[in-house]
Wavefront OBJ file of the C-alpha trace (Angstrom):
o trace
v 55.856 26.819 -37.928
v 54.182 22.892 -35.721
v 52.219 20.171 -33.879
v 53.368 20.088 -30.093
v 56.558 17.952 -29.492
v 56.075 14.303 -28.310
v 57.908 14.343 -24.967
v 60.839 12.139 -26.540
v 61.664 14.708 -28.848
v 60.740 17.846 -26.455
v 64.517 19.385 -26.539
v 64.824 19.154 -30.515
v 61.155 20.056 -31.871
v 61.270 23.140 -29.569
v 64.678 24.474 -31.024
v 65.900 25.530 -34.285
v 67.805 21.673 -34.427
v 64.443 20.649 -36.175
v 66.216 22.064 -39.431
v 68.509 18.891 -38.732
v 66.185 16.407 -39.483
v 66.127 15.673 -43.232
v 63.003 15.400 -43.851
v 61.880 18.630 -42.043
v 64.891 20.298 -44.337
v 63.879 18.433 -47.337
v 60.280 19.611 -47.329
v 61.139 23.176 -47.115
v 63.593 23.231 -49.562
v 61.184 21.170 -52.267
v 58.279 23.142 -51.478
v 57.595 25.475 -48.652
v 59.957 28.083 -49.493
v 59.286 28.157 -53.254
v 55.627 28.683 -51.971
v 56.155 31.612 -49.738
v 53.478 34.476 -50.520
v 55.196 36.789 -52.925
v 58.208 35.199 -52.938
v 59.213 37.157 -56.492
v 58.514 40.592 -55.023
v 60.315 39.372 -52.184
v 63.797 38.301 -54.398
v 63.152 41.662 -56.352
v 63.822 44.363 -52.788
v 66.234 42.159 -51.242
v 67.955 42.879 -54.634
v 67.358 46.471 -55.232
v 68.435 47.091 -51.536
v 71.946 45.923 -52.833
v 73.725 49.113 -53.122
v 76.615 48.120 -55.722
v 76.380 48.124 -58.734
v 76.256 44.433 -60.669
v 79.681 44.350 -62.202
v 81.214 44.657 -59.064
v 83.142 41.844 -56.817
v 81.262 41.524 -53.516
v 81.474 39.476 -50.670
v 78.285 37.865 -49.378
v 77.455 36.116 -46.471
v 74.213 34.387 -45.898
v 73.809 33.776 -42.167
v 71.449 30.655 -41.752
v 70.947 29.644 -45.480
v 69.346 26.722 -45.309
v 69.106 25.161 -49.247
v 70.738 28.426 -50.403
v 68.006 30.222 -52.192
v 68.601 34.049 -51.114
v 72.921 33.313 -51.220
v 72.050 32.096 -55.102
v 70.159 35.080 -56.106
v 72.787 37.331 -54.622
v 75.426 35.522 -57.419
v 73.311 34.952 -59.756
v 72.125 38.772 -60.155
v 76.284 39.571 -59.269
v 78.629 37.329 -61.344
v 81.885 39.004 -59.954
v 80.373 38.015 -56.165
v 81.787 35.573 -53.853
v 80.489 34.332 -51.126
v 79.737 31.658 -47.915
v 76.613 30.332 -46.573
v 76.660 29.137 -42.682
v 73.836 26.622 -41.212
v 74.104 24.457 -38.493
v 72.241 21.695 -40.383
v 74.238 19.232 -42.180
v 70.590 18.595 -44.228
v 69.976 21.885 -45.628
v 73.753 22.337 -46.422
v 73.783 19.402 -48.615
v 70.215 20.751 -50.215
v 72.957 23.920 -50.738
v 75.559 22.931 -52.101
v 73.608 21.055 -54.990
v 71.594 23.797 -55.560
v 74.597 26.027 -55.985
v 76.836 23.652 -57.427
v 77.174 25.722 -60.399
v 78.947 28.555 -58.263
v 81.254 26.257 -56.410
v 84.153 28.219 -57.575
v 82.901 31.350 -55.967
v 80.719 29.763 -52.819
v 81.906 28.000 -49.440
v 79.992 26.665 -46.759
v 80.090 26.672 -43.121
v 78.256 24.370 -40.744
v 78.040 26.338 -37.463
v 75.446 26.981 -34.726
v 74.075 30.382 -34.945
v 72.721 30.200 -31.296
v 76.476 30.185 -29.685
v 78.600 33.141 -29.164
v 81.436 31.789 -30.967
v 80.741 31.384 -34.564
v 81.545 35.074 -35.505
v 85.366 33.516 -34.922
v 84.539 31.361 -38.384
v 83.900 34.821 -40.227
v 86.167 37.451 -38.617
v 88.485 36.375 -41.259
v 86.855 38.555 -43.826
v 84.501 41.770 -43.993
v 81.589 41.775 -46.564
v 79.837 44.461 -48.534
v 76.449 42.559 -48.170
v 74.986 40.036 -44.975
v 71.657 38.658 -45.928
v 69.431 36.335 -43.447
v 66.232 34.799 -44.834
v 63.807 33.054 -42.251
v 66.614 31.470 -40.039
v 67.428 34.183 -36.581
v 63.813 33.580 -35.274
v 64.183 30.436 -34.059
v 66.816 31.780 -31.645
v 66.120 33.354 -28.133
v 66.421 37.144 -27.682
v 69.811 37.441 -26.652
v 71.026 35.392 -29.442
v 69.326 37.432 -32.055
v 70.677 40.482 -30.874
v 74.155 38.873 -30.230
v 74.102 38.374 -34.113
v 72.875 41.765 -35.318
v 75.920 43.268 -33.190
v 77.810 40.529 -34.965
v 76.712 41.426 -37.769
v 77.376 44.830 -37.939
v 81.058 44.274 -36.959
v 81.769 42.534 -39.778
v 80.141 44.810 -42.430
v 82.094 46.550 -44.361
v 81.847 50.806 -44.194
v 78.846 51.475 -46.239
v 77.875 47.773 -46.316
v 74.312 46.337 -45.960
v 72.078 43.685 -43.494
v 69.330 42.788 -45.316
v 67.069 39.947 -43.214
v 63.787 39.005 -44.901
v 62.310 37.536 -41.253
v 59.526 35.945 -40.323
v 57.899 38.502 -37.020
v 55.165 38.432 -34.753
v 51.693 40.009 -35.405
v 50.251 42.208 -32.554
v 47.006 40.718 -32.398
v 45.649 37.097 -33.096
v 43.751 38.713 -35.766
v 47.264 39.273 -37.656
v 48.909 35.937 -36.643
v 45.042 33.964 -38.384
v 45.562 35.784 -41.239
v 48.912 34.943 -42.041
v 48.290 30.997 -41.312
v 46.179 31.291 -43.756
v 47.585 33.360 -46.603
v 50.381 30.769 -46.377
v 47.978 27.634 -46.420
v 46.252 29.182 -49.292
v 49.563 29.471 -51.486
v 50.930 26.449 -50.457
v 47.602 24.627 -51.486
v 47.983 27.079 -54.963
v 51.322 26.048 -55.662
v 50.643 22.099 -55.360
v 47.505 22.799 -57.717
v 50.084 24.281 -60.287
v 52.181 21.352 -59.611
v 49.012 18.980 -60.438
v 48.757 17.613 -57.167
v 45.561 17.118 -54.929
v 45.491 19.913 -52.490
v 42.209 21.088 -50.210
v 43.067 24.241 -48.817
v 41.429 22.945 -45.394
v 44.079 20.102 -45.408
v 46.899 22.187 -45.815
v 45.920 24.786 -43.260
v 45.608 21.788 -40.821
v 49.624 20.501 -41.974
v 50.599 23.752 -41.763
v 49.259 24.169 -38.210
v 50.670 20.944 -37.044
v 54.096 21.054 -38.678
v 56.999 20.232 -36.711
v 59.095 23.120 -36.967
v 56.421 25.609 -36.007
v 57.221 25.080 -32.363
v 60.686 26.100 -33.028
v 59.823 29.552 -33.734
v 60.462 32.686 -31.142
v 58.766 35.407 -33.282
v 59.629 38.804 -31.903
v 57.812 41.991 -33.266
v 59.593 43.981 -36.025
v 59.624 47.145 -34.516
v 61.326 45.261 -31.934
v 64.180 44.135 -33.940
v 64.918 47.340 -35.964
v 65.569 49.512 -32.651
v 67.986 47.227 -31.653
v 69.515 47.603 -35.129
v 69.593 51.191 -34.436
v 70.441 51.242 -31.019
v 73.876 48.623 -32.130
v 74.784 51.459 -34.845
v 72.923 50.520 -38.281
v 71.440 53.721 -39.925
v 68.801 54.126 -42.578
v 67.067 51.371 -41.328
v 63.830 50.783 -42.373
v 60.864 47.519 -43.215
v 60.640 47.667 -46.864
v 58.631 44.910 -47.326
v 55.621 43.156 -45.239
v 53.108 41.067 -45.652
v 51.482 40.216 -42.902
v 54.209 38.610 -40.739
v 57.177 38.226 -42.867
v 59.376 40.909 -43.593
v 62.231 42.366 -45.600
v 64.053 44.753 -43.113
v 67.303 46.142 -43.655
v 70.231 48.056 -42.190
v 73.717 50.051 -43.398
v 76.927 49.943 -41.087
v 77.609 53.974 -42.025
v 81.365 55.288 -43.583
v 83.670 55.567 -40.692
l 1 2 3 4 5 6 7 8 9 10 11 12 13 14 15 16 17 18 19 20 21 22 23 24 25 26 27 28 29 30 31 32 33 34 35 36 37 38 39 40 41 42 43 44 45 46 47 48 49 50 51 52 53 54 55 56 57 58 59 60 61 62 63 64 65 66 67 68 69 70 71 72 73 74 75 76 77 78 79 80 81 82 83 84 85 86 87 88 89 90 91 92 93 94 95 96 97 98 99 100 101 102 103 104 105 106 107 108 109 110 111 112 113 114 115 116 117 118 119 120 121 122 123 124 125 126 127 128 129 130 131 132 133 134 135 136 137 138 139 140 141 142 143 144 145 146 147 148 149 150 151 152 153 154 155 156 157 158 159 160 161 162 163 164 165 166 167 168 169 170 171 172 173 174 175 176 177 178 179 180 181 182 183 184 185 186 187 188 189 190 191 192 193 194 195 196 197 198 199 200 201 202 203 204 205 206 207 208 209 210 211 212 213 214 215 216 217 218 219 220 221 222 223 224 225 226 227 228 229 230 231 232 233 234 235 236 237 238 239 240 241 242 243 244 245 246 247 248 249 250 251 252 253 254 255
């Protein structure tokens, strides 16, 4: 979501270690992800795609969950839930854990990188009913997003659910404009209702030049769901979009 890298920090503004700076982690957390476009309706279907019932004891994993918003709607809408949140950015997982301090008897984190082959080892200990991902797998290549969707679904429980609220690529330049600046124009919204200054030109301009932006490998959704289907998931289906974030989703079937 950024202004090109310097060529001193090349490696790190072009990969998804950005999220490891804390300012880039603490300005996300504060403010960018609170301003997402429809970020209510958003929290409302990742819910109803939940297919428990409240009262029951879950286990919920949140794969890249940066300052732990989606993990603490999961427990806060299931009080009999556990689960674990797994970044590999010390930064956001200290913006986690005080945002969920209130569940630290039900919550663990995990600092691992997403991008190697070997972090499913962390979580083969334990199955879960429900895996969410929120804005996180698209900073990986190709192979590594697939690698965790087949990871995923291995460690789903029968009848459990994937539920990734993603950030995809348009198909046209059109698409990709008018997304840039849907989110410029809530983001300048939001610091208006904050009573801050905000010119919607100026934030379209940050929001261009940010320094995670360059980080991002968007792939197109349509993309992404066959390969759910193609690893096993069924009923999978977008149930959410707006313009190029979505809320897909995915059930490892009853054996």
């Amino acid at each position: 979501m950024g202004m090109k890298a310097n060529s001193s920090h090349e490696t790190i503004d072009r990969s998804w270690r950005v999220w490891q700076h804390s300012a880039v982690a603490q300005r996300y957390t504060e403010e960018r992800s609170a301003a997402l476009p429809e970020v209510h309706t958003q929290d409302e279907v990742m819910l109803r795609l939940i297919p428990y019932p409240v009262e029951k004891p879950i286990s919920v994993a949140d794969l890249g969950c940066g300052g732990g918003r989606l993990l603490e709607l999961v427990l806060g809408a299931y009080p009999n839930a556990i689960g674990v949140g797994v970044d590999g950015s010390p930064a956001m997982l200290k913006v986690a854990r005080q945002q969920l301090a209130q569940y630290q008897e039900r919550v663990q984190f995990i600092e691992t990188d997403l991008s190697q082959p070997d972090w499913l080892q962390i979580l083969h200990k334990q199955s879960y009913h429900v895996i969410v991902s929120g804005y996180a797998v698209h900073h990986l290549d190709d192979t590594a997003k697939r690698r965790i969707y087949e990871a995923v679904f291995d460690i789903l429980k029968p009848g459990g659910i994937f539920i990734h609220a993603e950030h995809v690529a348009s198909l046209s330049s059109r698409g990709e404009e008018l997304f840039e600046r849907a989110y410029a124009a809530r983001l300048a919204a939001f610091r208006q209702e904050k009573g801050q200054s905000a010119d919607f030109s100026e934030v379209y301009d940050e929001l261009s030049g940010r320094p995670d932006k360059a980080a991002n490998r968007l792939i197109p959704l349509e993309r992404q769901m066959q390969w759910l289907r193609e690893i096993g998931f069924v009923d999978v289906d977008c149930f959410w979009k707006f313009f190029e974030l979505a809320i897909f989703a995915g059930s490892r079937p009853y054996e």
